[in-house]
N, C-alpha and C positions, 0 to 999 in steps of 0.2 A: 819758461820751460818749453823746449819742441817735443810734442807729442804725434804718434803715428797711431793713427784708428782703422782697423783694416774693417771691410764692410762698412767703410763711414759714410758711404749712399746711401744705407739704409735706414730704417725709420728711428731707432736708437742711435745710432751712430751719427746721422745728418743732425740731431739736436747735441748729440755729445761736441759735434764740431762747435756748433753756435756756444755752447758754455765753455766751452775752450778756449776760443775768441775771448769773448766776454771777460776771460779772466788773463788776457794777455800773453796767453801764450803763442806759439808757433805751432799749423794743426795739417799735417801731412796726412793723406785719406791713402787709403787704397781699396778697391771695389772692384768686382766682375760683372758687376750690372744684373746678375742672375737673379735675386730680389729687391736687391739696390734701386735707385734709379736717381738718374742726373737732375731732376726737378726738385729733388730733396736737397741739392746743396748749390742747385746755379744761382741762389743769393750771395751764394761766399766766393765765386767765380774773380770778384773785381778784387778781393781782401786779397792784402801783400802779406800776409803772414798765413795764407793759406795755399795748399795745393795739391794736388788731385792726381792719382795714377789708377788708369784703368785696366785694369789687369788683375788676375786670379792670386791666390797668395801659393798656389802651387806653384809659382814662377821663382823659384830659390834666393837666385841672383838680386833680381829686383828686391825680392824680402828682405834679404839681408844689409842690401845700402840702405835701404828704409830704416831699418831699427836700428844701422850704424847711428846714424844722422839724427836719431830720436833721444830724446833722456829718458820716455817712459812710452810704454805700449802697452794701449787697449787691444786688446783680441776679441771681435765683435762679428768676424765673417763667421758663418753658422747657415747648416741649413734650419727654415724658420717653417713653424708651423704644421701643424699637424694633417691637412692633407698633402704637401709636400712630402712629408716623411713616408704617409702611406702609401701616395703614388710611386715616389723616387728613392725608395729605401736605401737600395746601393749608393747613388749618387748622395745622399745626405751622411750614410756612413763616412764613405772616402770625404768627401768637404769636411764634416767636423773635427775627426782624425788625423788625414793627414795634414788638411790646413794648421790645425793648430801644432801638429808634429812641427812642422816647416819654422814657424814662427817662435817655437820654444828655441830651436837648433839654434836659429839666429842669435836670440838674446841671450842664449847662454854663450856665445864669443867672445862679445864684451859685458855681461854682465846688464844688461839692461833691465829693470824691472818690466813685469808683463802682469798685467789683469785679465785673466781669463774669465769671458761669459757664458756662464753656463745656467742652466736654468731647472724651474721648480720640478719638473719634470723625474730629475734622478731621486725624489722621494720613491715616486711609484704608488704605490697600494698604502701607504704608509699611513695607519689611521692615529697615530702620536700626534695630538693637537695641543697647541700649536706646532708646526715642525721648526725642529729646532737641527742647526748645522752638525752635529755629533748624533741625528739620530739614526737606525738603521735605514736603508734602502730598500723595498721590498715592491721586488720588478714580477710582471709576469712572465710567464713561457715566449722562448724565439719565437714560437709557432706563431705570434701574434706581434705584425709587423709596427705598431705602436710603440711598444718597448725597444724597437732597436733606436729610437730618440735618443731615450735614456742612458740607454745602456753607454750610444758614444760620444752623450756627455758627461757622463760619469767615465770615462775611459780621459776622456780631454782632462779632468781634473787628477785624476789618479796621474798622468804625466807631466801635469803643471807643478805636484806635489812630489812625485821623484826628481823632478830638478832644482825643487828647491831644497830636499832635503841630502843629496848627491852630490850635486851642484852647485849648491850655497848661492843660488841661480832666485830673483826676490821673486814670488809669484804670489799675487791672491787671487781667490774665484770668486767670485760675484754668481750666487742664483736668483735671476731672475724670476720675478710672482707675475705673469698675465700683463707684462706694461702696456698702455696705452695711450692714445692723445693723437693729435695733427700729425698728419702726414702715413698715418698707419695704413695698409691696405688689407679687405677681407681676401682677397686672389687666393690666399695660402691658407684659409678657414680659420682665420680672429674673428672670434665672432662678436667684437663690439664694432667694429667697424661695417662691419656688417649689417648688425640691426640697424645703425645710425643712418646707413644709406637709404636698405628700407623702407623704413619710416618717412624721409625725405621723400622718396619718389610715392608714397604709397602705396607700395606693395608689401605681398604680408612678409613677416618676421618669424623665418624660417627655425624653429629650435630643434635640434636633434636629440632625441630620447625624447624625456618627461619634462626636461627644464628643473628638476630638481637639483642637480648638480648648485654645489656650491661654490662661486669662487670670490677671488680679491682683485680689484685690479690700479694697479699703483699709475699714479701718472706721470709718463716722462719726466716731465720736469724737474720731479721729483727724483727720478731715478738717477739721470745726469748729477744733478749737487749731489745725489750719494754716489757717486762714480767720482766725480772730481775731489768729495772729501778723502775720498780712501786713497788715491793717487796723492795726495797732500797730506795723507796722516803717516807716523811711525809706525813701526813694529807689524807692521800689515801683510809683512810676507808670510806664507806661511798659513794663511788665516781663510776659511770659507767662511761669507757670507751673507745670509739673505737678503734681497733687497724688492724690496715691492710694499703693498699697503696690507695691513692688517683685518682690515675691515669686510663684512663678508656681505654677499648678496647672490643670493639663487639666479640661474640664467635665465628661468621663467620672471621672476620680479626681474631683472635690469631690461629684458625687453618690453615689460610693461611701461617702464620706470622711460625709458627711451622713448617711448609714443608719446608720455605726458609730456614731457620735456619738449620733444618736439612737434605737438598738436599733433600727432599725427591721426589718422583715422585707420590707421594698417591694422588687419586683423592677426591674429598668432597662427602658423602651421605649426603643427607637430610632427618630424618627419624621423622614420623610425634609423636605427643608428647604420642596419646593415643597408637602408638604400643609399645614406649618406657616404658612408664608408666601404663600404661590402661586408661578408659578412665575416666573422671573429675578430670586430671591433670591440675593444674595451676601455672604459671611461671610468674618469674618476670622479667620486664623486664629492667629495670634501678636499680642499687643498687653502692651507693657513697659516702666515709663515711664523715665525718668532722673531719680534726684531728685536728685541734686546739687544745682541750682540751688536750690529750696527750702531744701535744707540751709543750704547755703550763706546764701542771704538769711532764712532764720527760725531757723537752728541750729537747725531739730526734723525730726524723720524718721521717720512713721507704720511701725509693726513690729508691731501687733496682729497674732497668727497666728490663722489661719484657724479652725484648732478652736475658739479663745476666741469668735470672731465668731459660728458655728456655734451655740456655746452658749448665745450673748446673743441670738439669733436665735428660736433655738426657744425660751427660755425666755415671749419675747415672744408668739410665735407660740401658744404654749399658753393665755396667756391670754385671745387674742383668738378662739382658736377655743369657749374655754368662755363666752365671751359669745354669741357666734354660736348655740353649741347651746342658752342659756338664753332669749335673744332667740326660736328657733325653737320652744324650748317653750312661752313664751307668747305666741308666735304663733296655737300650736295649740289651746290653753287656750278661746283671745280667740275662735278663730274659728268653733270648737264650740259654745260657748257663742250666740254669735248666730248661729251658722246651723245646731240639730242637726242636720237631713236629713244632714248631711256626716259625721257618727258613722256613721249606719244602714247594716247591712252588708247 
């Protein structure tokens, strides 16, 4: 099968390419670098079944020879993360929106299946535990620029789902729960990547609120085999699904949980939401998916625990932080060297 992964630089996307590979397919990326990054897939640079366009998926033309050329597309470009959204609200509407506009128009030419990614996010306020794919949405006020996440991923599916039903156009949605693992970055405020660093360098571990929040957090790996079973199952069009882990853990316990794991000696900040965010931030504070249905339609059911994750995290995180420090030393080398005055004490 040739598959096209737009955002496939980025942290989900870069490992969906590697289980693509892996399963012999042909794996066309398309990225704008904007949270992507070229480190995530310059391992698959030499692979003859893989290839790489850097470019926005606003770019029509190019979109559409893309999903010519494809037998099935992931739709993975997204703005990512929750200080992104509250810093670049406009910018993350038009990305999620029109990107995914762009990328429907295509595949509905020839008919190409497409998986749209969209995420846990379009519950909202929704206290129905576990949530289940048919339950309400229950978003807050525009006034509070959090919810325009929501709102246009919930818009990207409501148009994944007028082409299939319009269109006879094959689309399913994938909501993502919290994924995590190698290669994730906190830049955009994930906050497991985050603590993991942290704790590495020893400094403290920042929680915003009380830490009582509860979440799940699935691990890539797991998340890709559920991406590639639905792209290899029947009857899938048509169909929202959740996908993440079930299992729950307070942000206060996982940054505990993240010092033991990684000896660290970091102490806990509590930092309150409005300096983190400013102010008329709102948080959720339970979010737990339902996976039956996954079950059910892929017979697979992500169970990586937390510590494993933890461990594949920091193992990663170790080695990016001794490039960083290697990079900075001959930074310092470089810049000594042609500028001594900057030695002189």
């Amino acid at each position: 099968m040739r598959v096209l992964i737009t955002g496939g630089a980025g942290f989900i996307g870069s490992h969906l390419a590697d289980r693509c590979l892996k399963e012999g397919w042909t794996v066309s990326v398309i990225d704008d670098l904007s949270t992507g990054s070229l480190d995530n897939i310059r391992h698959l640079e030499s692979r003859k079944r893989f290839s790489c366009a850097i470019d926005t998926v606003f770019n029509e033309s190019l979109v559409s020879d893309l999903v010519d050329s494809a037998d099935y597309v992931f739709h993975l470009a997204a703005a990512v993360g929750v200080k992104l959204v509250v810093d670049s609200t406009l910018q993350s509407i038009e990305t999620n929106v029109h990107g995914t506009e762009v990328v429907l128009r295509a595949a509905a030419k020839k008919k190409r299946p497409v998986l749209i990614a969209s995420t846990s996010e379009v519950y909202g306020k929704s206290s129905c535990f576990p949530l289940e794919e048919g339950a309400d949405l229950v978003l807050g006020p525009t006034t509070t620029r959090r919810w325009s996440y929501a709102c246009s991923k919930a818009l990207d599916e409501f148009l994944g789902l007028a082409f299939w039903n319009e269109q006879s156009l094959p689309v399913t949605v994938a909501r993502f729960f919290n994924t995590v693992g190698p290669r994730q970055t906190g830049r955009y405020g994930m906050v497991f990547p985050t603590f993991v660093r942290q704790a590495l360098l020893g400094a403290p571990l920042t929680i915003f609120g009380t830490g009582a929040q509860q979440r799940c957090f699935g691990y890539v790996k797991d998340v890709v085999e559920a991406l590639v079973r639905v792209a290899c199952g029947s009857s899938m069009a048509g169909e929202v699904i959740n996908i993440g882990n079930d299992s729950e853990i307070s942000i206060r316990d996982l940054a505990m949980l993240i010092r033991e794991v990684t000896h660290s000696s970091s102490n806990l900040q509590f930092i309150p939401y409005r300096e983190a965010y400013g102010s008329g931030f709102e948080d959720v504070y339970r979010r737990v998916p339902s996976l039956r249905k996954l079950e059910r339609l892929t017979g697979f059911r992500p169970n990586t625990p937390v510590t494993e994750i933890i461990e594949q995290v920091a193992l990663d995180m170790r080695r990016r932080l001794k490039l960083e420090r290697l990079a900075g030393e001959q930074f310092t080398t470089d810049t000594m060297a042609r500028f001594p005055i900057l030695s002189r004490t």
